[in-house]
VMD Tcl script that draws the C-alpha trace (Angstrom):
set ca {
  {145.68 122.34 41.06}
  {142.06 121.79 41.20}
  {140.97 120.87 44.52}
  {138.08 118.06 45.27}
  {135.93 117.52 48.15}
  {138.29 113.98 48.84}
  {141.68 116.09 48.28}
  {139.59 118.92 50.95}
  {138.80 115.93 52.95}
  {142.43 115.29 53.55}
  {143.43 118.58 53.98}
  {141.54 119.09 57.18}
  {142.65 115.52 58.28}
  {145.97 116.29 57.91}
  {145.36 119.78 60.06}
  {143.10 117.79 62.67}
  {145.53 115.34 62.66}
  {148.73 118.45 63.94}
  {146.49 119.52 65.81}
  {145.18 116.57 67.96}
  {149.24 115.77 67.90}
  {149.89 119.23 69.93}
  {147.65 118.73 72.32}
  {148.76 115.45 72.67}
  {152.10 117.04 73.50}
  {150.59 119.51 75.59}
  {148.75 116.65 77.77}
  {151.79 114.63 77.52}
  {154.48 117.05 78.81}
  {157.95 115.79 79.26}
  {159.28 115.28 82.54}
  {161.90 117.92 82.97}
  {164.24 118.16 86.22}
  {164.97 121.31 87.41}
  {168.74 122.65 86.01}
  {170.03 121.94 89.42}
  {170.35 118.18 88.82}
  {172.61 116.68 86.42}
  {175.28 114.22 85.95}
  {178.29 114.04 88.47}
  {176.02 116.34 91.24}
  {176.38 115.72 95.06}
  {173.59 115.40 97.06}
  {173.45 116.30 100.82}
  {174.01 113.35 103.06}
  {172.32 113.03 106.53}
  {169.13 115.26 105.47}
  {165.92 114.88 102.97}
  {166.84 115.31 100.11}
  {163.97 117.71 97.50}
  {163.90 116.56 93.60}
  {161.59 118.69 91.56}
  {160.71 119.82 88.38}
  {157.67 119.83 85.27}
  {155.50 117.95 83.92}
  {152.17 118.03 82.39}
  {149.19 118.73 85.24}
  {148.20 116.07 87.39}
  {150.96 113.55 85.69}
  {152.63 110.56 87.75}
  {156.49 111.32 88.46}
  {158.42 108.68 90.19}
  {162.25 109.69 91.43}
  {164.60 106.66 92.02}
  {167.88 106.58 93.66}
  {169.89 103.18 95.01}
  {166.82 101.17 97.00}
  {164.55 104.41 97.26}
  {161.76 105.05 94.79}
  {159.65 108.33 95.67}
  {156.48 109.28 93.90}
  {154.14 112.18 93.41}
  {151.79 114.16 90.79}
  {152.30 117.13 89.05}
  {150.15 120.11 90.27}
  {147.83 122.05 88.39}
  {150.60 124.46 87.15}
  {152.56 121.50 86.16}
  {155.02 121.53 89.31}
  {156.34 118.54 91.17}
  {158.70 117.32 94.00}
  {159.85 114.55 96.10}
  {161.66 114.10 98.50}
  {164.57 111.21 99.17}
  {165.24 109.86 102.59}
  {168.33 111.02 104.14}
  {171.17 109.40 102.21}
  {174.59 107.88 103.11}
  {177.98 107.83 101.31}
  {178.58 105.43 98.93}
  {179.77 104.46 95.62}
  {178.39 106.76 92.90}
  {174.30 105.99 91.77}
  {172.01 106.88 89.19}
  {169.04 108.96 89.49}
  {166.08 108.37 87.15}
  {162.82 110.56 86.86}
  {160.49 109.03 85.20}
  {156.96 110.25 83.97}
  {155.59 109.87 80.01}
  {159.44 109.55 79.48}
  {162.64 108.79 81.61}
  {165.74 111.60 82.71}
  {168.42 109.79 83.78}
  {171.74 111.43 85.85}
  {175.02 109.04 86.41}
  {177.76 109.30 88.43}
  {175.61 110.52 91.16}
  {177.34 111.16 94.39}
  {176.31 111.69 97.86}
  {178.48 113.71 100.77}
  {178.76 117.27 102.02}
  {177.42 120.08 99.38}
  {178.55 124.00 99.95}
  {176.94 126.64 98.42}
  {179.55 130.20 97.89}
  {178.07 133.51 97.59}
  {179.41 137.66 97.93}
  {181.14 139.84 95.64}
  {184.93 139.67 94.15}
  {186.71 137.52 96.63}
  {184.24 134.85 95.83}
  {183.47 135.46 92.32}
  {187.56 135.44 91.20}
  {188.28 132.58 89.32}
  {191.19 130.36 90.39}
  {193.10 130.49 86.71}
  {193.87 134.39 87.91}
  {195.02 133.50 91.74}
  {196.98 130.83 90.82}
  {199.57 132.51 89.21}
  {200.38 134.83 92.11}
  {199.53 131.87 94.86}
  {201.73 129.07 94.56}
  {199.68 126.83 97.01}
  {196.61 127.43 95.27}
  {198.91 126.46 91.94}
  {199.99 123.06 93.37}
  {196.52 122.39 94.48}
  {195.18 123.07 90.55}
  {198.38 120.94 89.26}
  {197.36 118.23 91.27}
  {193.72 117.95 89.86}
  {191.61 115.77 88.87}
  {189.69 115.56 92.52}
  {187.01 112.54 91.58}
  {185.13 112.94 94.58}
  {184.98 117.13 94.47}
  {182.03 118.43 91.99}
  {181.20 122.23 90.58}
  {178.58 123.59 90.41}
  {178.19 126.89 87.85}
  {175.43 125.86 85.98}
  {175.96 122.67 85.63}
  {177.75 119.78 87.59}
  {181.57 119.06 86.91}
  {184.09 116.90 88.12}
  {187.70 119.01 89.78}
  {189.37 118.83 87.13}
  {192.07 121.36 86.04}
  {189.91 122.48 83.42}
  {186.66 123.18 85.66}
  {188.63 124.31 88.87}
  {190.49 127.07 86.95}
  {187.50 129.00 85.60}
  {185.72 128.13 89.28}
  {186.12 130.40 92.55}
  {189.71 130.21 93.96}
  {187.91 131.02 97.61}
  {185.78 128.79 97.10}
  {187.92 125.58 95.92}
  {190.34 126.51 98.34}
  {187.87 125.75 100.84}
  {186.22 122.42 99.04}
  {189.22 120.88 98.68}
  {190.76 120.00 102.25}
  {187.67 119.98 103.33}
  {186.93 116.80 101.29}
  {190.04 115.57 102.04}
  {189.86 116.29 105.73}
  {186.45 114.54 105.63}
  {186.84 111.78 103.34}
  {183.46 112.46 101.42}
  {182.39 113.64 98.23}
  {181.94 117.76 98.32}
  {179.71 119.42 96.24}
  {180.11 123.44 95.91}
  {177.98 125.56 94.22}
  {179.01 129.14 93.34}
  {176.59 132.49 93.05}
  {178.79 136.00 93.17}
  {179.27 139.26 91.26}
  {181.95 141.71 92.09}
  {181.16 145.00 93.69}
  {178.04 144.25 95.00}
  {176.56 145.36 98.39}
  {174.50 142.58 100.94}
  {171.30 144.57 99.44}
  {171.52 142.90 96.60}
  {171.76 139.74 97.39}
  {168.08 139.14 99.82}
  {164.70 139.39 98.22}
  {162.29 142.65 98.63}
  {160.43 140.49 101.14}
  {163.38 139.10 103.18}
  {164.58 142.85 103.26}
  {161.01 144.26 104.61}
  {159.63 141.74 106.81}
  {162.42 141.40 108.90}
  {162.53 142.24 112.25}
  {165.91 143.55 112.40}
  {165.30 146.00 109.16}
  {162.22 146.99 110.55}
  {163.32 147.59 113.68}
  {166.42 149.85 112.94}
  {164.42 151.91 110.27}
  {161.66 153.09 112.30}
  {163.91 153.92 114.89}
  {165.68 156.08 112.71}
  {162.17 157.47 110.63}
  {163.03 155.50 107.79}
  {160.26 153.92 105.28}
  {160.89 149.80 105.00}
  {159.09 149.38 101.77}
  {161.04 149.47 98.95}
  {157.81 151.46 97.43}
  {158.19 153.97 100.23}
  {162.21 154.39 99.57}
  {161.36 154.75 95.70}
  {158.91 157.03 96.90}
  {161.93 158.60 99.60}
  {164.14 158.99 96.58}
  {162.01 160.66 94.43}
  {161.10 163.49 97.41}
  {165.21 163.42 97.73}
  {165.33 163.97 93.98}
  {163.22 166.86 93.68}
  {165.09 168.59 96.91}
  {168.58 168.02 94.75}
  {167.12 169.76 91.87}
  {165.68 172.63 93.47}
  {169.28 172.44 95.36}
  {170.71 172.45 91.75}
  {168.60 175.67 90.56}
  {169.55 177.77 93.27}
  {173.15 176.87 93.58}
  {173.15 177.57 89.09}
  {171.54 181.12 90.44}
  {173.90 181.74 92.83}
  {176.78 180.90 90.62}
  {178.45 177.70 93.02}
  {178.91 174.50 92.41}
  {175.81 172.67 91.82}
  {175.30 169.56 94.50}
  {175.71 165.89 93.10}
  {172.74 164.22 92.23}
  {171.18 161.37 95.07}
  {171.70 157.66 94.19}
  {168.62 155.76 93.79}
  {167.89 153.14 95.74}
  {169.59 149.70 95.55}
  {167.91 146.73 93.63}
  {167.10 145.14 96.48}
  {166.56 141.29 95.55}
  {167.94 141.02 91.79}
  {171.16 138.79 92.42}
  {169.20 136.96 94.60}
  {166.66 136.16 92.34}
  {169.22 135.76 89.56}
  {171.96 133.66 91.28}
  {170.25 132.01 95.02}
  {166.82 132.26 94.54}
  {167.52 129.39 91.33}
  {169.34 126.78 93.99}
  {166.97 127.15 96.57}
  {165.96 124.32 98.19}
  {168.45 121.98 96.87}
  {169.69 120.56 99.95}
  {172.79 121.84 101.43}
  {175.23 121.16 104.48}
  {175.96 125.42 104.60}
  {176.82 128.80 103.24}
  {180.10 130.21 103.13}
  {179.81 134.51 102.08}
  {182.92 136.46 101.39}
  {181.09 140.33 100.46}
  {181.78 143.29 102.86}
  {183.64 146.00 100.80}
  {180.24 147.18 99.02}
  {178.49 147.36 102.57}
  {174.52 147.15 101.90}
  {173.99 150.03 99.74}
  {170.74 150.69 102.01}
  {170.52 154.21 103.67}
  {170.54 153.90 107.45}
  {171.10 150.09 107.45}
  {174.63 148.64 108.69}
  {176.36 145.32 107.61}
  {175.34 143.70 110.70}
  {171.15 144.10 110.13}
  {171.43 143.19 106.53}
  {173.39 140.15 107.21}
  {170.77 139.13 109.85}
  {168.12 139.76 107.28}
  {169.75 137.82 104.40}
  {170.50 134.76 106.64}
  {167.32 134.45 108.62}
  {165.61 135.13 105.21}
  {167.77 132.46 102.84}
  {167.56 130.03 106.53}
  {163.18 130.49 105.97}
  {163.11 129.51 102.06}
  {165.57 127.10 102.18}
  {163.41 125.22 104.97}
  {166.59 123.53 106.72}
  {166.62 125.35 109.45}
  {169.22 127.69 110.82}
  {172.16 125.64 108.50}
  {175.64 126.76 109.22}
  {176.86 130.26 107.53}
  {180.24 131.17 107.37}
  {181.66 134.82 106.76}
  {184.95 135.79 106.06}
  {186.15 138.61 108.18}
  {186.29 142.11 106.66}
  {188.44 144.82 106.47}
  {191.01 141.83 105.18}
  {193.90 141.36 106.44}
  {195.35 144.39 108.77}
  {197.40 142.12 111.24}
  {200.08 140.35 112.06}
  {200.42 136.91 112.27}
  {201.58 133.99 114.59}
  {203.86 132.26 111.60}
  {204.95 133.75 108.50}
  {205.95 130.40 107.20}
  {202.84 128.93 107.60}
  {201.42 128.67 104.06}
  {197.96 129.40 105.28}
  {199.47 132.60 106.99}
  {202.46 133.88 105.00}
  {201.39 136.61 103.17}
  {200.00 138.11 106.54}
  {201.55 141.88 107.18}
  {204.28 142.48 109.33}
  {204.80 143.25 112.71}
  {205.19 146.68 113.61}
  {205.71 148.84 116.70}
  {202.89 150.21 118.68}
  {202.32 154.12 117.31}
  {202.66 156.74 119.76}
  {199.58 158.09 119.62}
  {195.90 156.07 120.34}
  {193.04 155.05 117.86}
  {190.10 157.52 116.64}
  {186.96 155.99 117.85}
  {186.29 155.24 114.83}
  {189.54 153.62 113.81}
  {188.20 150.43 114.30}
  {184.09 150.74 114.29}
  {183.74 148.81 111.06}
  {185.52 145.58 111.79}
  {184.17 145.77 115.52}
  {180.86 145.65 113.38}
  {181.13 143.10 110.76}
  {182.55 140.85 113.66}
  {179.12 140.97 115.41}
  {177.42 139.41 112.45}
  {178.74 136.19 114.30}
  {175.88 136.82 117.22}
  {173.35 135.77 114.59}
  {172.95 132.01 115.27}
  {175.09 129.02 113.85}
  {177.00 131.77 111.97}
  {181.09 131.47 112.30}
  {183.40 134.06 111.27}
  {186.62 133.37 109.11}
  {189.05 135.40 110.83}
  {191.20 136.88 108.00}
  {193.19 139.52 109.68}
  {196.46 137.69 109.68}
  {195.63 136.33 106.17}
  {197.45 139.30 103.95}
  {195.73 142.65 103.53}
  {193.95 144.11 100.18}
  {190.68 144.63 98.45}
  {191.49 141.46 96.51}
  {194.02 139.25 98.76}
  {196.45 136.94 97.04}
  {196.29 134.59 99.42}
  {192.82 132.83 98.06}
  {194.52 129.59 99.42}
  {195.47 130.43 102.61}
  {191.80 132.41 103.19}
  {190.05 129.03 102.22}
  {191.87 126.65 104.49}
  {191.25 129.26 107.48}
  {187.36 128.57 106.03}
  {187.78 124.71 105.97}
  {189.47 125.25 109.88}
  {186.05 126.85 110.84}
  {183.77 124.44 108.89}
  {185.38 121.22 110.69}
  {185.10 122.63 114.02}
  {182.09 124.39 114.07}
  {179.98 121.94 111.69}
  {181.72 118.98 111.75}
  {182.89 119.02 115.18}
  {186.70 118.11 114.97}
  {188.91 119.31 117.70}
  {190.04 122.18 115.84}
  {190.69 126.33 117.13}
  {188.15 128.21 114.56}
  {189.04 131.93 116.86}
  {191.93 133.58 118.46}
  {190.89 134.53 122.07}
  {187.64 136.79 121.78}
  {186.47 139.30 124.27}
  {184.06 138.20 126.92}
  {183.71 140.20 129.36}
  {185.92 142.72 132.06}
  {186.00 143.66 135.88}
  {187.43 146.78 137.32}
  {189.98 146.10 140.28}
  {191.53 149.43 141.69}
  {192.96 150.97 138.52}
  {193.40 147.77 136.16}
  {191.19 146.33 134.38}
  {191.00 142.48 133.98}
  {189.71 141.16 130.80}
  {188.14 137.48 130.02}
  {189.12 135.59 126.97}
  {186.79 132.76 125.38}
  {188.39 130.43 122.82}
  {191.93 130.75 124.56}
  {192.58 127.39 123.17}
  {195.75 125.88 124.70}
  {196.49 129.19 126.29}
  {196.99 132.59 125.78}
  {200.46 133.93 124.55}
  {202.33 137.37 123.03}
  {204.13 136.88 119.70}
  {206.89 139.08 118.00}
  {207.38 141.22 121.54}
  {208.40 140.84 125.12}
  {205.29 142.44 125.62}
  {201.93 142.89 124.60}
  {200.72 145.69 122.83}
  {197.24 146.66 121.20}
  {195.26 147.74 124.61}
  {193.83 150.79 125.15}
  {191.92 151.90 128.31}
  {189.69 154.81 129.12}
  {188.18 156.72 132.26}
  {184.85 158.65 132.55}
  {185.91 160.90 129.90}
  {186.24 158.57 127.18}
  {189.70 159.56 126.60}
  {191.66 156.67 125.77}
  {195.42 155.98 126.52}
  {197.89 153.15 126.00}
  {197.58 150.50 128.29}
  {200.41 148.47 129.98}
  {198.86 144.83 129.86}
  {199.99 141.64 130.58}
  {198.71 138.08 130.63}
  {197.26 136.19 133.97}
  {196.43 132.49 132.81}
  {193.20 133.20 130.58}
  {193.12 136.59 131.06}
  {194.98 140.17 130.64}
  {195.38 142.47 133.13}
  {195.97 146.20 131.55}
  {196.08 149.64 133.21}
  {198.41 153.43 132.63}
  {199.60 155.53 134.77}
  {197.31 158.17 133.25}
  {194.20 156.52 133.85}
  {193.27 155.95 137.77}
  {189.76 154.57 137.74}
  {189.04 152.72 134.38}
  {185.73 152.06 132.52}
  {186.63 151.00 128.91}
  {188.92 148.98 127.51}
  {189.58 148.33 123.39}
  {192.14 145.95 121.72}
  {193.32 146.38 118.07}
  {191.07 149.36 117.54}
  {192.07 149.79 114.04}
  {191.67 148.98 110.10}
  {195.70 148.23 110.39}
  {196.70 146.94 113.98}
  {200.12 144.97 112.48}
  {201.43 145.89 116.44}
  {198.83 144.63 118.13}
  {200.09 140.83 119.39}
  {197.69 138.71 121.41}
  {196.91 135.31 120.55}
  {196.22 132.22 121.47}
  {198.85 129.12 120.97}
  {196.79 127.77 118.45}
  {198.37 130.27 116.39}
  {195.09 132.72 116.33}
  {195.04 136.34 116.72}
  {192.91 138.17 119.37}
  {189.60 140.14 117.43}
  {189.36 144.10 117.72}
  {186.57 144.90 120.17}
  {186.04 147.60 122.75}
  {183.90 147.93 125.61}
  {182.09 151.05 124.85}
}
mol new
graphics top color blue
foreach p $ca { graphics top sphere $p radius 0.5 }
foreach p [lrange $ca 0 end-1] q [lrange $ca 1 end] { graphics top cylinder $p $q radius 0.2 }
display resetview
């Protein structure tokens, strides 16, 4: 083909022409809406509410929902957001974001949103659970739930399809609530099995706490996770010259160090994406992996990960609910009780007392309630396991906390919890809060579970028995008390205080 100045003419037209186009398209980015927003969501009522996304630099957006319109422009990096007015219930809206073209969402509803995070026990699907859980079944038979929505990746309405392949914690706790409440409930699920609290905070959550930092240099530890790579590869080289003298010496060579933990990757991947999408709480079910952090307990990661998710969200200190670990272990008031009836069953006191550290670890995880506006979901009369059946029974006992801690129903969210004790001669009188409508032995003529202790720290059983909103325990062998523990154990099916709100005492001990 023989080519002419006119045909070359053309040519570059044609070329000038795709290339004016793309950066055209380049000036005139499409408005996109972050993944978080989509048809059938649930936005938080009572609270601003943040919309954002892209768009090209410096472009107009404008976000419209029922009588609101909100407007802003794109920053240099091409990032936007808004923020509605707190919203009310109603009948379900459209959104619109509009820009150099329009996204539009239907079936937009607004009520109470939840997001679900922790390992297994929130990450199990309700398909599985249901087959072994019969309530949980009936609840996934009676689907669709219109005004319940899913969040795992996308929005979806409760049907049976979506609930199945969604957390069976999780909908077990969404459910009544938004029946108990009469709203629309969003939930939003982020959890992978067998992973530790380390996991699940970012590097800068982790080291700038005050907690962390605190209980590391205490102990001579490095906070950076620089300095622990750095840690690990000085405990690396000590293994291997371990391993070279223990090949010389013919023994068994010494197992090689774990490295340290990823501190921050399922955040990033699975929280870090929500954030700050507004929410009403937190509900974490994660425990059995601990925090996978040398030298740092349960109880100063938690505080880490929920003053540090608390600070990005930018809510304030929102409600966080944790479900009790070891689970199960106890007894429980009613064995009929759907919420209650795989619970264990209730045994006779052993002869002989608790280690000391029989019961150390629950004593521990129960402290992560100290941390403010956090509630714990007592699951110790819920049925026992690394992965309990009961998924239904574990999320109403949720839902129970939610209404009265968040929503302020008159509701029992604890059995009676330790407050405080007085030496009188040689018994001990201990204080109950949350006695509810009165303290009260189940399964026995008398109460069993207390354990009191002298200056030596030896620890006997007690005799105790209940004076109005308080117990009264001493032995024979002990003269002049100083400690007193209840339920001091991983399994305590024999120990039998509660309250008559149908709510077993918690482990603690006094020293």
């Amino acid at each position: 083909m023989k080519t002419t100045a006119a045909t070359r003419f053309g040519l570059s037209t044609i070329v000038l022409a795709i290339i004016l186009t793309g950066a055209a398209s380049d000036v005139l980015a499409e408005v996109q809406v972050n993944r978080m927003f989509g048809d059938q969501m649930v936005l938080q009522q009572a609270i601003p509410v943040p919309i954002w996304g892209t768009a090209a630099a410096a472009e107009k957006v404008t976000v419209t929902f029922r009588d609101q319109k909100q407007e802003t422009t794109a920053d240099k990096d091409g990032k936007w957001m808004v923020k509605l007015k707190p919203l009310a219930v109603g009948d379900p809206g459209t959104l619109t974001v509009s820009g150099t073209n329009s996204v539009t969402f239907q079936d937009v509803l607004v009520g109470e949103v939840w997001v679900g995070s922790g390992q297994s026990n929130m990450a199990g699907g309700t398909g599985g659970y249901a087959r072994r859980d019969e309530t949980l079944a009936a609840m996934v038979d009676a689907a669709p739930y219109p005004k319940l929505r899913l969040y795992r990746g996308g929005w979806k309405e409760a049907d049976a399809d979506a609930v199945n392949g969604f957390s069976a914690l999780l909908f077990s706790f969404g459910q009544p609530l938004q029946e108990k409440l009469d709203v629309p409930v969003g939930l939003i699920v982020g959890a992978v099995g067998g992973t530790p609290s380390g996991r699940w905070l970012s590097p800068g959550m982790f080291e700038a706490d005050p907690g962390v930092q605190a209980l590391l240099k205490e102990k001579g530890m490095r906070v950076s996770h620089e300095e622990r790579v750095k840690q690990y590869e000085e405990t690396l080289a000590a293994w291997q010259s371990a391993v070279k003298a223990a090949e010389e010496a013919g023994k068994q060579p010494p197992r090689k160090p774990r490295g340290p933990v990823k501190v921050g990757d399922l955040y990033a991947a699975h929280i870090e994406p929500v954030v700050p999408y507004a929410i009403r709480g937190v509900l974490w079910d994660q425990g059995e992996s601990g925090t996978a952090v040398a030298e740092v307990d349960q109880f100063t990661m938690m505080g880490a990960l929920i003053r540090g998710w608390r600070n990005v969200w930018g809510q304030g200190e929102f409600p966080f609910l944790y479900v009790q670990k070891p689970s199960g272990g106890g007894c429980a008031w009613d064995k009929e009780n759907p919420v209650t009836r795989m619970a264990d069953a209730f045994s006779e006191q052993p002869a002989a007392t608790n280690k000391d550290a029989d019961g150390q670890y629950r004593a521990l995880h129960i402290r992560i309630m100290q941390h403010p506006n956090t509630a714990m979901v007592t699951a110790n009369d819920l049925g026992s396991g690394v992965h309990p059946v009961n998924k239904s029974g574990y999320g109403r006992r949720a839902c129970r906390v939610a209404l009265g801690l968040v929503y302020d129903r008159n509701v029992a969210i604890y059995g009676p919890l330790y407050e405080s004790h007085t030496v009188e001669g040689s018994k001990v009188r201990i204080r109950f809060g949350h006695a509810g409508q009165g303290l009260a032995i189940k399964h026995a003529d008398k109460l069993q579970g207390f354990e009191i202790a002298g200056e030596d720290g030896v620890f006997h059983w007690a005799e105790a028995e209940i004076d109005g909103a308080t117990v009264v325990a001493s032995s024979a062998e002990v003269s002049k008390p100083v400690h007193v523990r209840y339920a001091w154990s991983r399994n305590h099916t024999w120990a039998n205080l509660f309250n008559k709100d149908g709510l077993p005492a918690l482990t603690f001990s006094t020293r």
